[in-house]
C-alpha positions as CSV (number, residue, x, y, z in Angstrom):
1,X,161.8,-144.4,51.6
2,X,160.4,-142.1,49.3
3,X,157.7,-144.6,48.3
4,X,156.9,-145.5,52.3
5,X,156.0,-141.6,53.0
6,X,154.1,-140.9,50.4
7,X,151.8,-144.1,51.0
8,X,151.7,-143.0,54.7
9,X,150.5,-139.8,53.9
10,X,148.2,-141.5,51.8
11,X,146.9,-143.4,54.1
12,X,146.6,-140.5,56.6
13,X,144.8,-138.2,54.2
14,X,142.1,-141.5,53.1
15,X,141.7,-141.6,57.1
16,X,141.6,-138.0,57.3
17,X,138.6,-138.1,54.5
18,X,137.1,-140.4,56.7
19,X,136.6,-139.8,59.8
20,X,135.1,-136.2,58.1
21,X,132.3,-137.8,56.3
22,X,131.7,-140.1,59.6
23,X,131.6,-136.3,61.6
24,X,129.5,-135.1,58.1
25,X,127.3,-138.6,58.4
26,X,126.9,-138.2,62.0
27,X,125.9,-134.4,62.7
28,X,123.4,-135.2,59.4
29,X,122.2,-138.2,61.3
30,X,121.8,-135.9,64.6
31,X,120.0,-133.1,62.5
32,X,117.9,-135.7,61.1
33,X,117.4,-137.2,64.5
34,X,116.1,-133.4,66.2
35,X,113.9,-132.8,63.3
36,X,112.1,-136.0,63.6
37,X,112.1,-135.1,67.5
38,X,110.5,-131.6,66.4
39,X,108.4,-132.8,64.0
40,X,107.0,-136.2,66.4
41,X,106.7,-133.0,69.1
42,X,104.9,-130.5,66.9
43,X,102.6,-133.8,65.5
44,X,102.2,-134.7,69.7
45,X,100.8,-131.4,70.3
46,X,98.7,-130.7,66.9
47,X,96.8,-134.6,68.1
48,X,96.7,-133.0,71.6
49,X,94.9,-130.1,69.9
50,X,92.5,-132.1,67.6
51,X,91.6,-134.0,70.7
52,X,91.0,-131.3,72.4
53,X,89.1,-129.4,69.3
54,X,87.1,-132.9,69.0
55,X,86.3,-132.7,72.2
56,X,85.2,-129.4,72.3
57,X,83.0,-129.9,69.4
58,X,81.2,-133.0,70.8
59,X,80.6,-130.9,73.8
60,X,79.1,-127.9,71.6
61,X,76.7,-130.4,69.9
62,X,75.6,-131.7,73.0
63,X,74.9,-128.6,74.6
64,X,74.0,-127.2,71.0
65,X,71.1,-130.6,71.0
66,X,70.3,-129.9,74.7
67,X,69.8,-126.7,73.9
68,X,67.7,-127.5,70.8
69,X,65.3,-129.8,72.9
70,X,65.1,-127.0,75.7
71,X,64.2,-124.4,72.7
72,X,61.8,-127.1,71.2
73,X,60.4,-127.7,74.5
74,X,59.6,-124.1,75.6
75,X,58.2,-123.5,72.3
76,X,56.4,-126.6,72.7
77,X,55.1,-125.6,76.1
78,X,54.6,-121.8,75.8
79,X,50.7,-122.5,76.6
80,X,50.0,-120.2,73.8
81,X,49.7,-121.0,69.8
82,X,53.0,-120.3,68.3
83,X,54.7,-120.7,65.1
84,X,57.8,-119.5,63.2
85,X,57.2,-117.9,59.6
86,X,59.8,-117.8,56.6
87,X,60.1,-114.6,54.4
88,X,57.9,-116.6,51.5
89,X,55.0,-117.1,54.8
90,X,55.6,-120.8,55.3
91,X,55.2,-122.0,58.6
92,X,58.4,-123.6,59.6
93,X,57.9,-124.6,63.5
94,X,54.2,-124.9,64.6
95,X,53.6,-125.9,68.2
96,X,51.4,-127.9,69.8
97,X,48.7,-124.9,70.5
98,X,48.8,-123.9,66.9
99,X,48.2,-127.5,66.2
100,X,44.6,-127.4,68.4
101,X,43.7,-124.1,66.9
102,X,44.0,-124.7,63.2
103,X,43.0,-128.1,63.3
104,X,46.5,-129.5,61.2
105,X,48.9,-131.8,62.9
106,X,52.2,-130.2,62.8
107,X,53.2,-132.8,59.7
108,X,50.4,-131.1,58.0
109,X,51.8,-127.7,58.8
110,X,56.1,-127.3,59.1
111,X,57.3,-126.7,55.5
112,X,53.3,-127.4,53.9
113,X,51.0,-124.7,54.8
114,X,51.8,-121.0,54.5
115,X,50.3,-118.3,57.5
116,X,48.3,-116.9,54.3
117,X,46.0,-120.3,54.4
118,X,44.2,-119.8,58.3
119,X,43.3,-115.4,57.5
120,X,40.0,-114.3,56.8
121,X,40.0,-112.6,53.0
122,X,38.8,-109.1,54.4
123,X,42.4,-109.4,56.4
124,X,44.6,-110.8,54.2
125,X,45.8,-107.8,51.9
126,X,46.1,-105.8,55.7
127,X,48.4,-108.8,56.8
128,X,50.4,-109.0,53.5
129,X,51.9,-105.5,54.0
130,X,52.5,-106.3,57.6
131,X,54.5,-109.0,56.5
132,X,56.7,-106.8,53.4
133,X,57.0,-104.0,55.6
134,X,58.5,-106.1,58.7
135,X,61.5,-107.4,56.6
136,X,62.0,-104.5,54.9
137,X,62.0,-102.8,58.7
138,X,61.6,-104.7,61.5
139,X,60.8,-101.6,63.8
140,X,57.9,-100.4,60.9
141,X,54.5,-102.7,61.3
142,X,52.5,-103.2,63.9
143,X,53.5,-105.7,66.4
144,X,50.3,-106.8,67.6
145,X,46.6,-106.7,66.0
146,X,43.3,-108.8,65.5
147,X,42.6,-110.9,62.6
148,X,40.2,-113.3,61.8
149,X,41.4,-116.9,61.7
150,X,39.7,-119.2,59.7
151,X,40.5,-123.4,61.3
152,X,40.4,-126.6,59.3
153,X,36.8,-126.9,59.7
154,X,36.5,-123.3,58.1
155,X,35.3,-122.1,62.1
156,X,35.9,-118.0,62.2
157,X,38.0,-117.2,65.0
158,X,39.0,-114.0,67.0
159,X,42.3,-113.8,67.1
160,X,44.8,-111.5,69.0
161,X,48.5,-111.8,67.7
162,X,52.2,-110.7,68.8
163,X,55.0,-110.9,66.1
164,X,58.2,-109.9,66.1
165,X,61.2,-110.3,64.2
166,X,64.2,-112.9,64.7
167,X,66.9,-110.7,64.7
168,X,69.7,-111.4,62.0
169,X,67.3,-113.3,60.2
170,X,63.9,-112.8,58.0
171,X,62.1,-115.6,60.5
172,X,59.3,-114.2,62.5
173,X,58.3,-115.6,65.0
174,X,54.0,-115.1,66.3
175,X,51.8,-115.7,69.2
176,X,48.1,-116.5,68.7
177,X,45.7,-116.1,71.2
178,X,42.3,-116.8,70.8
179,X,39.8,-114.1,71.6
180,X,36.5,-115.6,70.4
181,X,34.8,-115.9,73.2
182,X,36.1,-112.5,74.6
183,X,34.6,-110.5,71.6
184,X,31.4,-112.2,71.9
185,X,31.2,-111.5,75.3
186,X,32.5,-107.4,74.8
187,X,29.3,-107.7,72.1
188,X,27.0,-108.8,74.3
189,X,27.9,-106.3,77.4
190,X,28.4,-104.0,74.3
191,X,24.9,-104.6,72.9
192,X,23.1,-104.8,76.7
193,X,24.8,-101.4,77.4
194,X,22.6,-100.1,74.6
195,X,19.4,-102.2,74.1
196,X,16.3,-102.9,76.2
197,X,16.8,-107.0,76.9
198,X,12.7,-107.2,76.8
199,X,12.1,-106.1,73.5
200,X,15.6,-106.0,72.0
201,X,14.8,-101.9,71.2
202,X,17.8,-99.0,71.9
203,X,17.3,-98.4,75.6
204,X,16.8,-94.5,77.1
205,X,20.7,-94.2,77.5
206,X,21.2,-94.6,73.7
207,X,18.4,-92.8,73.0
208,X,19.8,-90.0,75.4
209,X,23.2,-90.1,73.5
210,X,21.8,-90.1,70.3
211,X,20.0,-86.8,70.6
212,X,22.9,-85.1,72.0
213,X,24.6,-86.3,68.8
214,X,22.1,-85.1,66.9
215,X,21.8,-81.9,68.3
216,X,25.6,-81.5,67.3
217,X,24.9,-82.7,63.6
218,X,23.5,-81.6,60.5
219,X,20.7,-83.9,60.0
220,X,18.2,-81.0,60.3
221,X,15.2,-81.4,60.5
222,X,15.0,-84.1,63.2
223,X,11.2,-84.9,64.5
224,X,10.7,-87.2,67.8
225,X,7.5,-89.7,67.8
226,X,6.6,-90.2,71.6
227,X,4.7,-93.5,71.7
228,X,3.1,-95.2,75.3
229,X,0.9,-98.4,75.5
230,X,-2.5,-97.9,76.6
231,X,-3.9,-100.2,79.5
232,X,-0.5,-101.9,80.6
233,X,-1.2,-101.3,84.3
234,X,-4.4,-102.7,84.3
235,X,-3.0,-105.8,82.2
236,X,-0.4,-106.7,84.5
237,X,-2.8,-106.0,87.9
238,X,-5.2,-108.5,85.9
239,X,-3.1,-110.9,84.0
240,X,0.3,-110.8,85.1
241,X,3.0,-109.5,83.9
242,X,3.9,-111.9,81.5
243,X,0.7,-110.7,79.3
244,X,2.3,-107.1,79.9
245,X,5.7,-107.9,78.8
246,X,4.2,-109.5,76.0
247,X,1.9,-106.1,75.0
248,X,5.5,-104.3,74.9
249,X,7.1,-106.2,72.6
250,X,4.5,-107.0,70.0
251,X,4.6,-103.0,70.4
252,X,8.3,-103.4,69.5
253,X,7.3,-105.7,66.3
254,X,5.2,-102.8,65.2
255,X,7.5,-100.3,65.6
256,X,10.1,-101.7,64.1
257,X,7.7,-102.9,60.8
258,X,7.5,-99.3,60.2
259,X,10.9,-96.9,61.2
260,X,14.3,-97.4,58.9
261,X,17.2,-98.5,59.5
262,X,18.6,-95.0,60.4
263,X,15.7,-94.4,62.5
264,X,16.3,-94.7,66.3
265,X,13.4,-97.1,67.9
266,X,14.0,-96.8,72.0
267,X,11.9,-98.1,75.1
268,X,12.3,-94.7,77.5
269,X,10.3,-96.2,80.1
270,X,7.7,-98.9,81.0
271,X,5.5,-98.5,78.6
272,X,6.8,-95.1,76.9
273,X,8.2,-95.7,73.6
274,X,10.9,-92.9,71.5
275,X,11.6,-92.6,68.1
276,X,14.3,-89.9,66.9
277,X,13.6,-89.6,62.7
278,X,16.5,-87.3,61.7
279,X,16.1,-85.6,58.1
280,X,12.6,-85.5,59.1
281,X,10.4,-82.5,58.7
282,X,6.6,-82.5,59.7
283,X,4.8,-83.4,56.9
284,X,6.9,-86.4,56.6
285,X,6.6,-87.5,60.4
286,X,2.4,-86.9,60.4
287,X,2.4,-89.9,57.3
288,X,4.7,-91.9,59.7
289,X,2.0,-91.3,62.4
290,X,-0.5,-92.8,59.8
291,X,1.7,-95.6,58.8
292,X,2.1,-96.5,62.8
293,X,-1.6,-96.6,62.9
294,X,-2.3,-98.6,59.8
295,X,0.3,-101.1,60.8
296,X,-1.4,-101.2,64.8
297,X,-4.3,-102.1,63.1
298,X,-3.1,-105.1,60.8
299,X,-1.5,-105.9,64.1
300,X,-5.2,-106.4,65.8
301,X,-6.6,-108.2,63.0
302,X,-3.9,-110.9,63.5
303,X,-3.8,-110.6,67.7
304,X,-8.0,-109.7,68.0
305,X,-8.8,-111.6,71.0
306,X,-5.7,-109.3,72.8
307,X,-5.4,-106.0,70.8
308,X,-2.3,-103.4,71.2
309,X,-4.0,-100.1,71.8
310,X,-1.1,-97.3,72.1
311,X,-1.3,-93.5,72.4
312,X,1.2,-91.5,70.2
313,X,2.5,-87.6,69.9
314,X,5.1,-86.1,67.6
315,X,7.1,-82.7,67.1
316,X,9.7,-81.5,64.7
317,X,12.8,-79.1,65.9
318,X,15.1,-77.4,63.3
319,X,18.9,-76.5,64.0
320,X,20.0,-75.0,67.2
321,X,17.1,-76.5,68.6
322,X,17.3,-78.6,72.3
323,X,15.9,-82.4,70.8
324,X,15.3,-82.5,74.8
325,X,12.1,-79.7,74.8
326,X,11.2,-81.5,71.3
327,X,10.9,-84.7,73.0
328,X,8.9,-83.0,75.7
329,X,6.4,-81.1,73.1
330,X,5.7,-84.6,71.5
331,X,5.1,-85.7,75.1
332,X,2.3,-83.6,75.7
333,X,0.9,-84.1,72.2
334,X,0.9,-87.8,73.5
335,X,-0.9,-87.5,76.2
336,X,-3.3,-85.1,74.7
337,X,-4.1,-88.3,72.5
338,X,-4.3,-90.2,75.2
339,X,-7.2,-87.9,76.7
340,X,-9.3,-87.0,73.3
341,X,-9.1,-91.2,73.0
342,X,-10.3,-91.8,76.4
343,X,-13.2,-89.5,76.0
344,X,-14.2,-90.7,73.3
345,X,-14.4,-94.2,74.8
346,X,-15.9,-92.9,77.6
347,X,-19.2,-90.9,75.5
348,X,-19.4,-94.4,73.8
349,X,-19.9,-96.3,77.2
């Protein structure tokens, strides 16, 4: 009997033992079970966020390459040369104007030429510093200025240019616009503002301006030689004006054999001539006289079947003096010339 309980109990306790480690096996297999749920979730939704990330990114580098070819084709299209400059002056982007100004396809120019290579070498030092001070300041430096641009076919061109700064970077990025033909044409309005288009002499308006100047200035002594052509009145009634306009500048030719550089040479009037001599005093100004007859009559030799026969008058005024009444005193000598001359053809007739 004894024998029978124990071996029940036994038998109880093994069950017992049992059915714990099935419990054990089975809350284990359950744990085991929710973490792979957790785990197949949490790997669901970190797929559902590559996707979406992958997405996101495929988006960004289409509208990051749309973008690109919008950039590429507004710099492209700007209608003005344009380029993009590194911090050691190479030219990284070059559009399609730069390419037409400089001559260089644009695989000529990204990455192979520097800005340095198209200035003129009276500009370059100017633009270097430009360049320094920039990217040590982007506010500091001009932001636009003319420079001389020299092309692939070593043409000098006028060039008007606006650069600025990329910001967060040391890119520039500059606009060319070419002003050639714009400063020729400001030279000529320039230069027919201030000569006499017949003879190519200062005109009475400079001439005006130029003894006001004076008057203000310390080139004392200044002397004025009053000049006028004898006969042109008569030439044009008889020959036409073309022979008169022709008298006035072979005047001009004479005139300017003789004067210096510093002198002012000016047609006042139809056939008046002006010369302002500043530094001048009159024993100086009567050997000019001389000279301006000497060289009238090498003139003649040379031009004998239509000589140059002119009547001329000087005066000298020191400081404080009004160049205006000295222009006027060497007026009347003039004409007094012109009279003493005329009489003395006249006793020889």
């Amino acid at each position: 009997m004894m024998w029978s309980g124990l071996n029940l109990c036994s038998r109880n306790f093994r069950q017992l033992c049992l059915n714990s480690e099935i419990r054990k096996k089975m809350k284990d297999e359950k744990k085991t079970k929710d973490q792979l749920t957790n785990e197949l979730v949490g790997l669901r939704r970190r797929i559902s966020e590559l996707e979406t990330r992958e997405t996101f990114l495929k988006r960004a580098k289409q509208e990051l390459r749309k973008s690109k070819e919008m950039y590429r084709t507004a710099f492209d299209n700007t209608g003005t040369a344009t380029v993009i400059l590194e911090e050691d002056t190479t030219i990284s982007l070059a559009n399609t104007e730069f390419e037409k100004l400089s001559g260089y396809s644009r695989k000529e120019l990204e990455g192979r030429k520097r800005w340095t290579d198209f200035v003129a070498k009276e500009d370059l030092e100017r633009m270097k510093e430009y360049h320094d001070i920039r990217r040590i300041n982007s506010s500091t430096g001009p932001r636009n200025y003319e420079f001389r641009f020299i092309d692939r076919q070593k043409n000098t061109k006028d060039i008007f240019l606006i650069i600025t700064m990329i910001p967060g970077t040391k890119q520039s990025v500059a606009s060319l616009a070419d002003i050639t033909d714009r400063k020729h044409m400001e030279e000529e309005l320039r230069y027919l503002s201030t000569h006499d288009v017949l003879t190519g002499l200062y005109n009475r308006a400079y001439f005006e301006e130029e003894m006001a100047r004076l008057e203000r200035g310390r080139l004392f002594p200044v002397s004025v030689i009053m000049i006028d052509v004898d006969g042109l009145k008569e030439v044009n009634d008889s020959q036409g004006h073309a022979a008169g306009d022709d008298l006035l500048k072979r005047t001009a030719d004479v005139l300017r054999s003789v004067f210096r550089a510093e002198d002012v040479v000016a047609r006042v009037g139809g056939d008046e001539f002006s010369v302002l001599l500043p530094c001048t005093g009159l024993a100086v100004v009567e050997k000019v006289a001389l000279r301006v007859r000497d060289f009238l009559l090498l003139h003649n030799r040379k031009f004998s079947e239509s000589p140059l026969s002119f009547s001329l008058g000087f005066a000298m005024g020191g400081k404080g003096c009004s160049l205006v009444q000295v222009q006027n005193e060497a007026d009347k000598h003039m004409y007094r010339d012109k009279l003493l001359r005329l009489k003395k053809i006249d006793k020889i007739f």
